[in-house]
C-alpha positions as a Markdown table, in Angstrom:
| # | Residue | x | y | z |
|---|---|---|---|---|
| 1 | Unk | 141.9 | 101.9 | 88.9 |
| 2 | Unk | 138.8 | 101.8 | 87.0 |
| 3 | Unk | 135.9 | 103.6 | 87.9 |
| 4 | Unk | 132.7 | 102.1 | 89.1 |
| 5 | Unk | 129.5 | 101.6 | 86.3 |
| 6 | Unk | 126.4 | 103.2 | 87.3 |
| 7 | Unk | 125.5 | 99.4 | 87.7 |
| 8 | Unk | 128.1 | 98.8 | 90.3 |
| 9 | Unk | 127.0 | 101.9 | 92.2 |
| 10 | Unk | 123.5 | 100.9 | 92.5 |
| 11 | Unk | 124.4 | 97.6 | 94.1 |
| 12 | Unk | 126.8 | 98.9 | 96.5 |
| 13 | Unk | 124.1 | 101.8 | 97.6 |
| 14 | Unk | 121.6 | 98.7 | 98.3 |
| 15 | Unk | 124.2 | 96.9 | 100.1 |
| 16 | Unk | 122.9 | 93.9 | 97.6 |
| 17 | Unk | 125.5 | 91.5 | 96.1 |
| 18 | Unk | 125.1 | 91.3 | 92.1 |
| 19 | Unk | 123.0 | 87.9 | 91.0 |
| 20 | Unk | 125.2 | 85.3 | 89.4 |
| 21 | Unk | 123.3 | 84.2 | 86.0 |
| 22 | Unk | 124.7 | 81.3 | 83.9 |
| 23 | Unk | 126.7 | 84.0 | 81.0 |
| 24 | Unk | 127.3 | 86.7 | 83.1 |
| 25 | Unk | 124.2 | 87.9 | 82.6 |
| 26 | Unk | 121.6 | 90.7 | 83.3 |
| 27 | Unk | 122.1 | 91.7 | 87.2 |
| 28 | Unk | 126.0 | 91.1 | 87.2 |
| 29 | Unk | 128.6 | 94.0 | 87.5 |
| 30 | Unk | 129.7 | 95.3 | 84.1 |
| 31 | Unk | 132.9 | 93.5 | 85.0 |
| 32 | Unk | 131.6 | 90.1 | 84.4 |
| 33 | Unk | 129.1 | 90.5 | 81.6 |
| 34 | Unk | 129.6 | 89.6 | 78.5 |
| 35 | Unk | 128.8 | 92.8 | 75.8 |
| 36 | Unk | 127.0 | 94.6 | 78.4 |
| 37 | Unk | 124.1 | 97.0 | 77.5 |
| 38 | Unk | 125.3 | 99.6 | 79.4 |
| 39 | Unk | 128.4 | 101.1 | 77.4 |
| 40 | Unk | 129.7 | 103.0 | 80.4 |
| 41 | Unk | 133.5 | 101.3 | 80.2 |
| 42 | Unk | 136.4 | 103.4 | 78.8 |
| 43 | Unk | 137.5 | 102.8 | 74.8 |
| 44 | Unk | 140.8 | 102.9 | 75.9 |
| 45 | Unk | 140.3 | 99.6 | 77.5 |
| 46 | Unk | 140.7 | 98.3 | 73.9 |
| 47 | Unk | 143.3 | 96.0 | 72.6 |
| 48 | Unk | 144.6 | 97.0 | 69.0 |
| 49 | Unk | 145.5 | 93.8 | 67.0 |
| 50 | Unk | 146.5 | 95.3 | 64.0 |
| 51 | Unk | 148.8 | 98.3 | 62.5 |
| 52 | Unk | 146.1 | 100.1 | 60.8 |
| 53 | Unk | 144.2 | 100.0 | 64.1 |
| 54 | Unk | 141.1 | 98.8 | 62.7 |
| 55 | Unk | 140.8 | 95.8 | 64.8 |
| 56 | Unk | 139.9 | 96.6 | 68.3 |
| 57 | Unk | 138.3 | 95.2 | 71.1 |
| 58 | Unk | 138.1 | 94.5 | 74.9 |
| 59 | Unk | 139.9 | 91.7 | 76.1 |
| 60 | Unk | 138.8 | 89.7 | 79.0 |
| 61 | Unk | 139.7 | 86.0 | 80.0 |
| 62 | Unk | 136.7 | 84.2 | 82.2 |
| 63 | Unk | 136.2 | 80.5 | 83.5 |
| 64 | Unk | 132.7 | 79.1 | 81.9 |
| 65 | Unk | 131.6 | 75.9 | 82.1 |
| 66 | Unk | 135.1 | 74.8 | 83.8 |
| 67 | Unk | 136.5 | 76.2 | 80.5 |
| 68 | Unk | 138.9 | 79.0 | 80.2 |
| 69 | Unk | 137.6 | 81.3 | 77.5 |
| 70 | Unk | 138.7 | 84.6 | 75.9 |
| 71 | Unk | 135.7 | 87.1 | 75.8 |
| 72 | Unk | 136.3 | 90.2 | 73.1 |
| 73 | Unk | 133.8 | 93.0 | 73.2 |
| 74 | Unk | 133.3 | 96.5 | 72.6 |
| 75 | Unk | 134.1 | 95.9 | 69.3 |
| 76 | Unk | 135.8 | 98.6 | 67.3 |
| 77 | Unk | 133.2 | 99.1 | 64.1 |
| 78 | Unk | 134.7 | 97.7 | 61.1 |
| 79 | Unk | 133.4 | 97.4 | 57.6 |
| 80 | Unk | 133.3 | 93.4 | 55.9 |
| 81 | Unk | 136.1 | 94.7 | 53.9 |
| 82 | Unk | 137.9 | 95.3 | 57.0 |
| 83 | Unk | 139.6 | 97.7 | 55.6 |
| 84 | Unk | 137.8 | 100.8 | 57.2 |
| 85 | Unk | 134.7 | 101.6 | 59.7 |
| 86 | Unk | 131.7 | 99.9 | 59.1 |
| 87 | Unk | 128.1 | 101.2 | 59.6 |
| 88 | Unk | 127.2 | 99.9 | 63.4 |
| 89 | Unk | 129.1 | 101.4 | 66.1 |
| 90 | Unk | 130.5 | 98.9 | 68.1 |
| 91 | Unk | 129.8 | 95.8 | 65.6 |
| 92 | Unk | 131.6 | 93.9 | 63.1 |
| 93 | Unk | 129.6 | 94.3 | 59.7 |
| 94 | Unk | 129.8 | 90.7 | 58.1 |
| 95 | Unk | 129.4 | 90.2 | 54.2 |
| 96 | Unk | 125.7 | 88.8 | 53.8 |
| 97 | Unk | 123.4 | 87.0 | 56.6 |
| 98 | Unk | 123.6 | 83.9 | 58.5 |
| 99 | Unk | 121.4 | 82.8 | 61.3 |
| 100 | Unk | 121.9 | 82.6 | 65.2 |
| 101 | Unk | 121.8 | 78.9 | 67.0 |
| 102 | Unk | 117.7 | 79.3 | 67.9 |
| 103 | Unk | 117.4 | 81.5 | 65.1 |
| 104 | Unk | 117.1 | 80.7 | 61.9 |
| 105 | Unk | 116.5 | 84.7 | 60.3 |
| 106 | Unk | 119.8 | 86.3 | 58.9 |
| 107 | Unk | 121.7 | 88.4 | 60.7 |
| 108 | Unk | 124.4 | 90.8 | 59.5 |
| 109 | Unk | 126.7 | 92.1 | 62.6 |
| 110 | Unk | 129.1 | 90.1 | 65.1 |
| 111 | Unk | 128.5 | 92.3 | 68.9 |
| 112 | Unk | 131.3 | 90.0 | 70.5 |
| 113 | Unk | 133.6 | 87.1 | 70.0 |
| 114 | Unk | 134.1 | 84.0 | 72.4 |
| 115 | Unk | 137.4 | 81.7 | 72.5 |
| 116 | Unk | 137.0 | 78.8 | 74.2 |
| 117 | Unk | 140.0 | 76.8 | 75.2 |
| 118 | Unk | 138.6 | 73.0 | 74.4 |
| 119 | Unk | 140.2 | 69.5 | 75.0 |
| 120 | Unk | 142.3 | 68.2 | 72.3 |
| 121 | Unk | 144.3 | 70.9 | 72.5 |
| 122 | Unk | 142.1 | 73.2 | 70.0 |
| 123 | Unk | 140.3 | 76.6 | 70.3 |
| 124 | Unk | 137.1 | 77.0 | 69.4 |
| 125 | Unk | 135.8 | 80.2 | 68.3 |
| 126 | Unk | 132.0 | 81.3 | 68.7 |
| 127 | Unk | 130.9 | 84.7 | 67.4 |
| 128 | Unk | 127.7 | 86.7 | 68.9 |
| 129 | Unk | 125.2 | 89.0 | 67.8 |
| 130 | Unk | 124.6 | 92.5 | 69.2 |
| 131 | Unk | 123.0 | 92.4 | 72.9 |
| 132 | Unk | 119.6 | 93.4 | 72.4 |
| 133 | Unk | 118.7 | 96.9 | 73.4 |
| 134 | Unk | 115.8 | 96.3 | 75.0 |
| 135 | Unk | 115.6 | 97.5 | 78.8 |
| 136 | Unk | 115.6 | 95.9 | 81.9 |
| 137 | Unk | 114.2 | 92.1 | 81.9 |
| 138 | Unk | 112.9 | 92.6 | 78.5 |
| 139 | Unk | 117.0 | 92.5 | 76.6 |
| 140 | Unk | 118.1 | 88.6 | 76.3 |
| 141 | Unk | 121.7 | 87.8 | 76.5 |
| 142 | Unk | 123.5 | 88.4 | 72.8 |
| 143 | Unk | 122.9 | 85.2 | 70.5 |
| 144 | Unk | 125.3 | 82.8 | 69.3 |
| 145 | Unk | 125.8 | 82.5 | 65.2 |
| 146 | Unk | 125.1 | 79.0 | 64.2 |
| 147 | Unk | 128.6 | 79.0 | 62.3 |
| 148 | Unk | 131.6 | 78.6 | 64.2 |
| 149 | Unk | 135.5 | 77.9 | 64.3 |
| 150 | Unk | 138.3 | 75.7 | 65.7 |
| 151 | Unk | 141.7 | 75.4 | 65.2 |
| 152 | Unk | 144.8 | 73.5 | 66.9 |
| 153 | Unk | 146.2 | 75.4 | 69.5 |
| 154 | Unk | 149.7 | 74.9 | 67.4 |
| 155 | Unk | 148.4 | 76.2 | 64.5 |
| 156 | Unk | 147.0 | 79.3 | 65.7 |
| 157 | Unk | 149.0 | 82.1 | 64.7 |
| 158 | Unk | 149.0 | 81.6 | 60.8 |
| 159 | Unk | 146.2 | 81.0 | 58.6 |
| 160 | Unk | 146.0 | 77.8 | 57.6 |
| 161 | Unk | 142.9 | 76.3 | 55.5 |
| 162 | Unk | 143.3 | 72.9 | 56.5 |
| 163 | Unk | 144.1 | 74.1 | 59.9 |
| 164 | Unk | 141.2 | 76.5 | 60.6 |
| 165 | Unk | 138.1 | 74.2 | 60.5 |
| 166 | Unk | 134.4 | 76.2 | 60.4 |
| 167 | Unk | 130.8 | 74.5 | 61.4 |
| 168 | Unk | 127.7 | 75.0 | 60.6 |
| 169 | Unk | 124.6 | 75.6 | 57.9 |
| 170 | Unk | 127.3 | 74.9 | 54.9 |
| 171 | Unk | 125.8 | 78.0 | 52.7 |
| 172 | Unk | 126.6 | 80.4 | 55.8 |
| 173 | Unk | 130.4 | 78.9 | 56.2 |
| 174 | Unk | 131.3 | 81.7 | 53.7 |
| 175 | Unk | 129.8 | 84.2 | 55.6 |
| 176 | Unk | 132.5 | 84.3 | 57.9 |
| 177 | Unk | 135.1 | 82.7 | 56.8 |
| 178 | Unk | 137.4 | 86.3 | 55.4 |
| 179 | Unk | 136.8 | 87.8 | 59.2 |
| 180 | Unk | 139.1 | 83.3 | 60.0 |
| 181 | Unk | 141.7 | 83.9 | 57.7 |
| 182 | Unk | 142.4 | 87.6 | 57.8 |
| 183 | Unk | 142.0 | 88.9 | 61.5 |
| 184 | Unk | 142.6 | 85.9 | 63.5 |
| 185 | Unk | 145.5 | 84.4 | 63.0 |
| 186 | Unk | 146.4 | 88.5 | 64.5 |
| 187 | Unk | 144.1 | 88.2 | 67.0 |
| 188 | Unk | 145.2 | 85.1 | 68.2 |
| 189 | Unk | 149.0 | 86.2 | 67.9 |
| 190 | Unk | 148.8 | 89.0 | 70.3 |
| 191 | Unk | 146.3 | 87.0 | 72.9 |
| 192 | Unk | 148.4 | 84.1 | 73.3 |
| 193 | Unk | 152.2 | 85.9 | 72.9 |
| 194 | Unk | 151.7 | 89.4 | 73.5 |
| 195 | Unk | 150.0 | 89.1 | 76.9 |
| 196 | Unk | 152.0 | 93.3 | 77.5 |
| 197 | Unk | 149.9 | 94.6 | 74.6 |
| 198 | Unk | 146.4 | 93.4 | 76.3 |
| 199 | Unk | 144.8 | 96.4 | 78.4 |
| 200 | Unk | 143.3 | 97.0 | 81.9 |
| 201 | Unk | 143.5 | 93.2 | 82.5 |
| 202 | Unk | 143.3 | 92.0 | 86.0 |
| 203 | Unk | 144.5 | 89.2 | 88.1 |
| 204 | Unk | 141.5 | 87.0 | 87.3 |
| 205 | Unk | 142.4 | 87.6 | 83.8 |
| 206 | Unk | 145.8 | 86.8 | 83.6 |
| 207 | Unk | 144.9 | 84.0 | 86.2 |
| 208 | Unk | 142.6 | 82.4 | 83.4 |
| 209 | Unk | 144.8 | 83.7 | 80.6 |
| 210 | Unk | 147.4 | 81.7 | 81.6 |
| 211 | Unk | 145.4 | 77.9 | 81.6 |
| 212 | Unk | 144.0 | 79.3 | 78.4 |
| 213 | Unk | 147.6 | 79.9 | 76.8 |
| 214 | Unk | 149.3 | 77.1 | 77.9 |
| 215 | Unk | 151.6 | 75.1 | 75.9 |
| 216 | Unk | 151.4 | 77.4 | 73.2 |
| 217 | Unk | 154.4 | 76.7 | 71.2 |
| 218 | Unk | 155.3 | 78.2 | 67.9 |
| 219 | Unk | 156.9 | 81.1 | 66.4 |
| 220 | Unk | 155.2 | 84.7 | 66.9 |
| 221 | Unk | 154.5 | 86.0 | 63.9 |
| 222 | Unk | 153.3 | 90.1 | 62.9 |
| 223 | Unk | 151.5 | 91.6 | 60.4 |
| 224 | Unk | 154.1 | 94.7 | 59.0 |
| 225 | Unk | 150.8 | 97.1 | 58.2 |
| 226 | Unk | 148.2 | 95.3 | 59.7 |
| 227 | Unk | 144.6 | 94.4 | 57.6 |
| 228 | Unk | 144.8 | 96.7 | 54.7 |
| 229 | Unk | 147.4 | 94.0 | 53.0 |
| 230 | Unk | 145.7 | 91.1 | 54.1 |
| 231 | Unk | 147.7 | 88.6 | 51.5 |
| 232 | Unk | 151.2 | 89.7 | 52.6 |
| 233 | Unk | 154.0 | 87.2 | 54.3 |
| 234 | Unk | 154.2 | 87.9 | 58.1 |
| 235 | Unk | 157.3 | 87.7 | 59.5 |
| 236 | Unk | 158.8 | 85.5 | 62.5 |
| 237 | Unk | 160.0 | 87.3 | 65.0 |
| 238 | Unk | 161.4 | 84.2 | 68.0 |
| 239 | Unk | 160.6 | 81.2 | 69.0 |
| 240 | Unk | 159.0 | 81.3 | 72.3 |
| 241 | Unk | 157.0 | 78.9 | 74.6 |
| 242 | Unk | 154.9 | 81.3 | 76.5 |
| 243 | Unk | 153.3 | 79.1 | 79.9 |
| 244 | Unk | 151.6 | 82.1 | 81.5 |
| 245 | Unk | 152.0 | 85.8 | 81.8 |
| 246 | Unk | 154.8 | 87.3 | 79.7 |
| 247 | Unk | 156.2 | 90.6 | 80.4 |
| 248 | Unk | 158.2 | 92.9 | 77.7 |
């Protein structure tokens, strides 16, 4: 069982039910915010994605806007390269600037990662600055990069260029576009076939998970050694339909 946030334990002193703000906001338990400022979960709630390890993060699956959506945070720090740790505990170091949606100064660090399961049978991916550190009423909810990502749910798994579409300021599409094609056709492997490998997931997020998986049919492919070989042929393991939650 996981054990309460300082957060949680101030509410249930008060007797006071935690305010329900559009994202999951400020005076929500831990649980249900998005990259929330106070880091008091356990790393091992991680997912690893990757053989090497150096792709990490939490996985949780949330209804927004009647939209299933795959939320990844505590981010496991990892270098543009992505071949190693990067400089920013907790953030995803990205290989030169681009600007938030209402912001147009460059920013160099991804906090947090949002899947959103759209019609038309696509996924499209949104990636987030850092929550501001600010306290109290003063931090804002982390900021959405202006660049963004979709891809047919049947195309997925495997990096595909004419697949894997990104939006956006052209001249920051480049910005982002290594951290597409080499971590998430991985990513996206393990959250839509390897529902076993995800940890500390609930009810609610194998409820969502399966509406956000559905109908997701193709082979499941690995990477052998994970990120460090980033070119290499991954291999098909089955064919599978996977309609929920899978077990081993």
């Amino acid at each position: 069982m996981r054990s309460r946030s300082c957060v949680d334990e101030v509410f249930r002193k008060l007797s006071v039910e935690p305010l329900e703000t559009p994202t999951g906001g400020l005076l929500r338990s831990t649980e249900d915010v998005f990259q929330p400022r106070n880091l008091t979960w356990n790393h091992t709630w991680r997912t690893t994605f990757d053989g090497n390890a150096n792709v990490r993060a939490r996985v949780r699956f949330r209804m927004e806007g009647g939209m299933p959506v795959a939320w990844l945070d505590d981010l496991h720090n990892l270098h543009y390269h992505m071949r190693g740790k990067g400089d920013q505990q907790g953030l995803w170091q990205l290989p030169g600037g681009a600007p938030y949606v209402a912001d147009t100064s460059m920013h160099e660090y991804v906090g947090g990662v949002k899947i959103w399961r759209i019609a038309g049978d696509k996924y499209r991916i949104k990636f987030y600055g850092p929550r501001s550190r600010m306290p109290g009423f003063l931090g804002s909810e982390p900021e959405a990069y202006a660049v963004y990502a979709e891809v047919p749910v049947a195309k997925a798994i495997r990096w595909d260029p004419n697949a894997w579409k990104l939006f956006g300021p052209e001249r920051h599409l480049v910005t982002f576009k290594g951290h597409l094609a080499k971590l998430f056709p991985t990513i996206m492997s393990v959250l839509i076939h390897m529902p076993y490998e995800l940890q500390a997931q609930t009810a609610e997020d194998e409820r969502v998970r399966a509406w956000w998986a559905k109908g997701s049919t193709h082979p499941i492919t690995v990477y052998k050694t994970g990120m460090d070989t980033a070119g290499e042929e991954r291999e098909d393991v089955e064919w599978a339909t996977w309609g929920g939650v899978g077990a081993r």
